[in-house]
MMTF fields as JSON, N, C-alpha, C and O atoms, coordinates in Angstrom:
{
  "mmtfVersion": "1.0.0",
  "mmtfProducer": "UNKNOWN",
  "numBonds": 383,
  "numAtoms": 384,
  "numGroups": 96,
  "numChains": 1,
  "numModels": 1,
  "chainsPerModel": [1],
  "groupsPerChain": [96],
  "chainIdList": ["A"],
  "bondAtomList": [4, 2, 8, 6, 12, 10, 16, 14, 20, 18, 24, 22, 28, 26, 32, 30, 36, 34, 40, 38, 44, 42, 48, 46, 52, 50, 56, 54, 60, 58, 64, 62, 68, 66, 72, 70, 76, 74, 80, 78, 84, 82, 88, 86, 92, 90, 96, 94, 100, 98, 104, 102, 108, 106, 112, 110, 116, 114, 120, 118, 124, 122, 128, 126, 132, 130, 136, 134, 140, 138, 144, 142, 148, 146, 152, 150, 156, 154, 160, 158, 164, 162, 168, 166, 172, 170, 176, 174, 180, 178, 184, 182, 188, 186, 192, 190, 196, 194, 200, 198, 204, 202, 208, 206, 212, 210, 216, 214, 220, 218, 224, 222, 228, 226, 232, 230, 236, 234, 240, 238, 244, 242, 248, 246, 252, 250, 256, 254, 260, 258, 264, 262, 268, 266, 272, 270, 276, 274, 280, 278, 284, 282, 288, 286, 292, 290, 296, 294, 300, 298, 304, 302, 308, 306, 312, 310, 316, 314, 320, 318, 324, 322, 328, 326, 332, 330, 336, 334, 340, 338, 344, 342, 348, 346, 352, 350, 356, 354, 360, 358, 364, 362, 368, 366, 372, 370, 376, 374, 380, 378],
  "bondOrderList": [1, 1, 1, 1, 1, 1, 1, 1, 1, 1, 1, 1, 1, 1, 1, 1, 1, 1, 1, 1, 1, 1, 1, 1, 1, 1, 1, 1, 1, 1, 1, 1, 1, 1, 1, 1, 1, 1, 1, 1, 1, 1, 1, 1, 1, 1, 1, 1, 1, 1, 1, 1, 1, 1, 1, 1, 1, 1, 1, 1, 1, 1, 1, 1, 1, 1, 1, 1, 1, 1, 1, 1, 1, 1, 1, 1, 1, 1, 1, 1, 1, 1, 1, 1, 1, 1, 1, 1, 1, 1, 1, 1, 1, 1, 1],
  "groupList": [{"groupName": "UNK", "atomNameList": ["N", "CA", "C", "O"], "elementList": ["N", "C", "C", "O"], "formalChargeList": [0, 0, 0, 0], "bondAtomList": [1, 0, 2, 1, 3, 2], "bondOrderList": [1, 1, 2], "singleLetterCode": "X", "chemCompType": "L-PEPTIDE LINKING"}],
  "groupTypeList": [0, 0, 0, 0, 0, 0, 0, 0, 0, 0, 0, 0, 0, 0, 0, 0, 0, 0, 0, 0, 0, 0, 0, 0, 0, 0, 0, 0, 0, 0, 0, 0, 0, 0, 0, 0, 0, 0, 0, 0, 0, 0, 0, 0, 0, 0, 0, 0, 0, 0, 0, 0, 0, 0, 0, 0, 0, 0, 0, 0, 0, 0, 0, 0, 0, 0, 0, 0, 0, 0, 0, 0, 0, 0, 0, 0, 0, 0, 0, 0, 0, 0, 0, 0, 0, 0, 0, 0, 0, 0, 0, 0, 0, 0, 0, 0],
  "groupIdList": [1, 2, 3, 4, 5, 6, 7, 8, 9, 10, 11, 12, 13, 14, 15, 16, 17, 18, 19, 20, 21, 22, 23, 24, 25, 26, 27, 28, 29, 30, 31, 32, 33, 34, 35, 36, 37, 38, 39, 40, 41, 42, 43, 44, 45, 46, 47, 48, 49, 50, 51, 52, 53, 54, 55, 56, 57, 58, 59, 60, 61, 62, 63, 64, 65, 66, 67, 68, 69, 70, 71, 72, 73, 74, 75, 76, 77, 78, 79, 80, 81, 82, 83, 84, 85, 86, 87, 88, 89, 90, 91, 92, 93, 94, 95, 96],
  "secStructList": [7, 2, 2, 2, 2, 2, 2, 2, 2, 2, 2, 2, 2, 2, 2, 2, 2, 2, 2, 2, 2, 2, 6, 7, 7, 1, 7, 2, 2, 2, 2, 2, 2, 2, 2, 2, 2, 2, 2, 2, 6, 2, 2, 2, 2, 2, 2, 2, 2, 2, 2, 2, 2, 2, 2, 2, 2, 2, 2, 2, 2, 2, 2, 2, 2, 2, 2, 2, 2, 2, 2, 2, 2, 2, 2, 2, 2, 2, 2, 2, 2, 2, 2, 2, 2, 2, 2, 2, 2, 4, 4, 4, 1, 7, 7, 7],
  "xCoordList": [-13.325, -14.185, -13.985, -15.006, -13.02, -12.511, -12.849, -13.584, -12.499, -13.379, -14.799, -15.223, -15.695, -17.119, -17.18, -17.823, -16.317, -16.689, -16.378, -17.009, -15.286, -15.085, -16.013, -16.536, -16.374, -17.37, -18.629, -19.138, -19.245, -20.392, -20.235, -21.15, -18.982, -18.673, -18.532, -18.675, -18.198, -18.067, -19.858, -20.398, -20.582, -22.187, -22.507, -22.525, -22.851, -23.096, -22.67, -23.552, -21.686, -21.31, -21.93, -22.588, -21.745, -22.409, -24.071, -24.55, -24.635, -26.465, -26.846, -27.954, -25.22, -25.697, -25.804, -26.419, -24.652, -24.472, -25.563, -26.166, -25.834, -27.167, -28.392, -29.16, -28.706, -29.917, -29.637, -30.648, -28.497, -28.258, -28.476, -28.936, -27.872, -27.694, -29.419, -29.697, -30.607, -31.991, -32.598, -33.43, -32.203, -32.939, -32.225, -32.586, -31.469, -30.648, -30.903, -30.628, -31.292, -31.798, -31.022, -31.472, -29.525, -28.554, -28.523, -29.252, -27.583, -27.439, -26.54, -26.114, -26.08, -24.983, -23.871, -23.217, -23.348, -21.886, -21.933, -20.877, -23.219, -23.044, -22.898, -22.362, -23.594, -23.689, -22.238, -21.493, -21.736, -20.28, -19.32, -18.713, -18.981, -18.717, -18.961, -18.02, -20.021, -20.074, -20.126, -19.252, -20.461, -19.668, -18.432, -18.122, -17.285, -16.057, -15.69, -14.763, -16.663, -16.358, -16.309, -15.468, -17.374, -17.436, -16.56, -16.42, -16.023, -15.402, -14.183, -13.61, -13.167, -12.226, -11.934, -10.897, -14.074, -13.211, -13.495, -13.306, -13.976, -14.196, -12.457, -11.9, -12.047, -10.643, -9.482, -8.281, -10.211, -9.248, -9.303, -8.483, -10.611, -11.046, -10.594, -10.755, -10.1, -9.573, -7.752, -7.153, -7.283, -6.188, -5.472, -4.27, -6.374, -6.187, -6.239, -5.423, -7.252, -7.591, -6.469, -6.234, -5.943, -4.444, -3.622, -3.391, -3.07, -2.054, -2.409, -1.588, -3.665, -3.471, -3.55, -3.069, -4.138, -4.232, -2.288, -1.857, -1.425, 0.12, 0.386, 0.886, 0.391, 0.855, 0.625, 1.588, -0.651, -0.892, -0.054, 0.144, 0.263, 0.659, 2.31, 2.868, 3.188, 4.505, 4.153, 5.098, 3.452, 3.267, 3.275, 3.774, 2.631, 2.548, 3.265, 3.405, 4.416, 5.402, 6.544, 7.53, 6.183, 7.199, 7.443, 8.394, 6.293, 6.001, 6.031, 6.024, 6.057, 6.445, 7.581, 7.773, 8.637, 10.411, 10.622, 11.517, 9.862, 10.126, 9.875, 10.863, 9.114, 8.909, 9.789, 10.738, 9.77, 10.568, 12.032, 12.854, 12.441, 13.949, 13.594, 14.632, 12.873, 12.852, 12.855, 13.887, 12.032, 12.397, 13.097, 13.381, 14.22, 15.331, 16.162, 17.268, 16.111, 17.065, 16.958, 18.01, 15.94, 15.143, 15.53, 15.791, 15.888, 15.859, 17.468, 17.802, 18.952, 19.385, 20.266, 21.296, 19.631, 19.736, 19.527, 20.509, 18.578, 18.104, 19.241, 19.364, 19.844, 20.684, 21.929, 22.422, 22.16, 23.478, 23.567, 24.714, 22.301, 22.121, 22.107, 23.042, 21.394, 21.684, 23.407, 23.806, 24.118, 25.233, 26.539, 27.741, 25.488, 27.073, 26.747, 27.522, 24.802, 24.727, 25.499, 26.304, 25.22, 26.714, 27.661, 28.137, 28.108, 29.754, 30.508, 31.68, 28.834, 29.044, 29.092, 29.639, 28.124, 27.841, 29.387, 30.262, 29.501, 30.595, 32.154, 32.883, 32.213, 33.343, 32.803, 33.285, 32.269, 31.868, 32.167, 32.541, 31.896, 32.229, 33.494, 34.272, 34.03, 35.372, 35.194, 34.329, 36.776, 37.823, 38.247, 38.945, 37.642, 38.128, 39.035, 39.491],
  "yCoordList": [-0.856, 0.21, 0.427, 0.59, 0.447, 0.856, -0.402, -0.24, -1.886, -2.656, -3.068, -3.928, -2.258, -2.196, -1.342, -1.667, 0.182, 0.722, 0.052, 0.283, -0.795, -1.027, -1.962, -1.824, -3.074, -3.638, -3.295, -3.925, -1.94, -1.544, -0.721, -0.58, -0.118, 0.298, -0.614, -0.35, -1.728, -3.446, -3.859, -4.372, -3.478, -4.208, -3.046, -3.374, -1.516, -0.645, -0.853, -0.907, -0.929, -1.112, -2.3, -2.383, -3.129, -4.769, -4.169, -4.228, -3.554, -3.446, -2.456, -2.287, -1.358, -0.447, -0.713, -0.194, -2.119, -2.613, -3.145, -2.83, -4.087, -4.898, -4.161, -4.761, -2.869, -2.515, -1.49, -1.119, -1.112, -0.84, -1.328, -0.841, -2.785, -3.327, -3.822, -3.826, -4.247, -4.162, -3.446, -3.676, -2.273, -1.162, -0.4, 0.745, -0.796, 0.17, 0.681, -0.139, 1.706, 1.988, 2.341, 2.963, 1.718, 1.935, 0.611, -0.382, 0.91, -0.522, -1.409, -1.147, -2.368, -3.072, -2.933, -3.576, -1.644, -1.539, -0.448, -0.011, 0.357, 1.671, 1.238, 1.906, -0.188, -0.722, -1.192, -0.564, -1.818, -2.299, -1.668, -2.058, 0.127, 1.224, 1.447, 1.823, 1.23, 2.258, 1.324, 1.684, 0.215, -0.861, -1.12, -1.478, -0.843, -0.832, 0.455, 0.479, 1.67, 2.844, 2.911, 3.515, 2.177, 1.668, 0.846, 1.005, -0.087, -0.554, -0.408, -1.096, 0.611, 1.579, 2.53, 2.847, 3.214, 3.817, 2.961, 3.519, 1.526, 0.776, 1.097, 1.913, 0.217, -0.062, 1.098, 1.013, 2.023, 3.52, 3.948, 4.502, 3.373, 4.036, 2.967, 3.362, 1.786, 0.685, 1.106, 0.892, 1.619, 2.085, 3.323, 3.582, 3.95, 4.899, 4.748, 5.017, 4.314, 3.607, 2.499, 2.36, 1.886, 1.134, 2.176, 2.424, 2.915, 3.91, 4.597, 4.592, 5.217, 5.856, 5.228, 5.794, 4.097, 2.931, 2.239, 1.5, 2.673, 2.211, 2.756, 2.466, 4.644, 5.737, 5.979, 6.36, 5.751, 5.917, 4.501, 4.729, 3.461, 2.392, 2.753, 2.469, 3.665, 3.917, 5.073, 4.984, 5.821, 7.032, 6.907, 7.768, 5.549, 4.704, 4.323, 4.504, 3.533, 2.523, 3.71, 3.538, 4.811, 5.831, 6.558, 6.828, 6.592, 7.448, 6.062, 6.195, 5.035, 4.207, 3.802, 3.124, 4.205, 4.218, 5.262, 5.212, 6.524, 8.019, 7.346, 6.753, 7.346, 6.773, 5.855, 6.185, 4.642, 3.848, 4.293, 3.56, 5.134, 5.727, 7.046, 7.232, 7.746, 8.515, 7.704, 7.837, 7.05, 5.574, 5.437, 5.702, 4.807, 4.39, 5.286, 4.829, 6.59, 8.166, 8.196, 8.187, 8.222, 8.679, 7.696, 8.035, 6.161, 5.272, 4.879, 3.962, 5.799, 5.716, 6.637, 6.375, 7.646, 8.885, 8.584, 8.62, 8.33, 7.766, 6.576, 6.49, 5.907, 4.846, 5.909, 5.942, 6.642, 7.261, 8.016, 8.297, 8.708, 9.786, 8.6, 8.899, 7.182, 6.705, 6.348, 6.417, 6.077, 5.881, 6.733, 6.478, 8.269, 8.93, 9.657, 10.315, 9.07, 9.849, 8.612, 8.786, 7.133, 6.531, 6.561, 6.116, 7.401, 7.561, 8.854, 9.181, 9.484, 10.092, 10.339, 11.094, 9.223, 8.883, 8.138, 8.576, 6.999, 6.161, 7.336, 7.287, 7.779, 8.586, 10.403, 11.473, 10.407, 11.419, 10.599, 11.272, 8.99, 8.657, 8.417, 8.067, 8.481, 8.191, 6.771, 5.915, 6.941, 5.264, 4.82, 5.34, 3.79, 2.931, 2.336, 1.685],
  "zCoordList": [-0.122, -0.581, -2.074, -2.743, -2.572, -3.725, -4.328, -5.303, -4.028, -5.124, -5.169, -5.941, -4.094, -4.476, -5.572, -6.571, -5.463, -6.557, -8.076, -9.107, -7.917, -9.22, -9.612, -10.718, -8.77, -8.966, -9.599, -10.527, -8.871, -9.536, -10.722, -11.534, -10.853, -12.295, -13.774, -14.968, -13.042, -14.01, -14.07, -15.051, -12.736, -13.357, -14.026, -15.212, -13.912, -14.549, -16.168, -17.025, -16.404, -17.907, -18.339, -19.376, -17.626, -18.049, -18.734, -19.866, -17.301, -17.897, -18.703, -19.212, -18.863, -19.888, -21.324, -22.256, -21.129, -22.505, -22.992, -24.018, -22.106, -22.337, -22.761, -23.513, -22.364, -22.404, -23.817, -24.413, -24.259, -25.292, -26.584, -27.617, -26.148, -27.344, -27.705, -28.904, -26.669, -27.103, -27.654, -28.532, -27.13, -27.644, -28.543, -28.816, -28.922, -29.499, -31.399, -32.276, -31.657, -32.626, -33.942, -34.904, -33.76, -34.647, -35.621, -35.621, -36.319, -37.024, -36.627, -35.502, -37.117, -36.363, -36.109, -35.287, -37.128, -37.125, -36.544, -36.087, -36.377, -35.566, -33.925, -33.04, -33.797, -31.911, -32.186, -31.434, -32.758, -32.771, -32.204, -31.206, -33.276, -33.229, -31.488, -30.789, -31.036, -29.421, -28.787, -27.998, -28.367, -27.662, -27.254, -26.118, -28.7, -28.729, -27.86, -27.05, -28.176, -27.302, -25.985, -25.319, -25.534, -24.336, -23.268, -22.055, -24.16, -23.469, -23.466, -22.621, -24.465, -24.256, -23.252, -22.671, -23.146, -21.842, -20.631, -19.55, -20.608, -19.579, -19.229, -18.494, -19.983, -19.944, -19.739, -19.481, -19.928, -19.963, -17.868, -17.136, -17.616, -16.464, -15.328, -14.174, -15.482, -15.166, -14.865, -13.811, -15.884, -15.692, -15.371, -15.425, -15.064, -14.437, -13.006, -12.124, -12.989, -11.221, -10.673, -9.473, -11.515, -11.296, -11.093, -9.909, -11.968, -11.648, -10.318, -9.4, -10.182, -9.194, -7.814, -6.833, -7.751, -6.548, -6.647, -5.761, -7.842, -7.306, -6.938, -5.851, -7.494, -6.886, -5.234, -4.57, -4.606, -3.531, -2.49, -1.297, -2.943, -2.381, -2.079, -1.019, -3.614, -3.377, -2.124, -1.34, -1.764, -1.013, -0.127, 0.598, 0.479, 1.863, 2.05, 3.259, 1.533, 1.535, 1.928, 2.645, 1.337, 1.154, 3.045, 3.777, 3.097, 4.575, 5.457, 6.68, 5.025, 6.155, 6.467, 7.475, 5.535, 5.709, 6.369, 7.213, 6.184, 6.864, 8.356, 8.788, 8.913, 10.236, 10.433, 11.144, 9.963, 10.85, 10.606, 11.155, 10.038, 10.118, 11.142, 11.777, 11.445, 12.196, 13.628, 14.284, 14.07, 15.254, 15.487, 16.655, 14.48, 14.512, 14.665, 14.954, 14.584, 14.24, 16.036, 16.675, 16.585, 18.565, 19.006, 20.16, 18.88, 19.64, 19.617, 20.367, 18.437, 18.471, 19.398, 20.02, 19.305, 20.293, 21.624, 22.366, 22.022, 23.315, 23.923, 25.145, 23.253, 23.193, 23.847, 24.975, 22.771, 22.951, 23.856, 24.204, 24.672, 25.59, 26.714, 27.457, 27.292, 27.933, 28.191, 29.353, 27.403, 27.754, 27.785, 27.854, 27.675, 27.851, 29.578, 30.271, 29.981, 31.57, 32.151, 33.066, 31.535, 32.095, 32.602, 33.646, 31.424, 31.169, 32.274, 32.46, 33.006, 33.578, 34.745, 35.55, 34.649, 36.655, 36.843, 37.59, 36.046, 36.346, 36.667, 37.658, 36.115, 35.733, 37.04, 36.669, 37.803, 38.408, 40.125, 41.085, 40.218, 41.357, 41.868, 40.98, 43.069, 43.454, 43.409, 43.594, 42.976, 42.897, 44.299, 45.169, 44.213, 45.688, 45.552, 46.492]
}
């Protein structure tokens, strides 16, 4: 989903440029000037969308250690609660 959008944010700039630079009623160093603008904040809006597409990846990665240590926290428990009704049956029957 997220690289359709970037995608159409990459043709959008592409045909804005293009249709700029035809029509464009500046002189050359003034289209130069906003081209360069353009594609600063192409590039500005590119990295932001990186940062926040890592940030969300550490967040996941993050909540997926929370779980599988919580698993591991119940399944160690469960472990230990099986073997102390063990420890209890065994130890509750008479010795033959």
């Amino acid at each position: 989903m997220e690289d359709n959008k970037l995608s159409y944010f990459f043709l959008g700039l592409g045909v804005g440029v293009a249709v700029g630079i035809l029509f464009a009623p500046k002189s050359g160093e003034e289209t130069r000037r906003l081209l360069r603008e353009r594609a600063e904040e192409g590039t500005d809006y590119v990295r932001r969308k990186a940062v926040d597409l890592r940030d969300q990846a550490v967040e996941q990665v993050e909540r997926g250690k929370q779980t599988i240590q919580r698993q591991r926290d119940q399944l160690s428990a469960a472990v230990e609660a099986g073997r102390q009704a063990y420890r209890e049956s065994v130890a509750g029957e008479p010795q033959a």
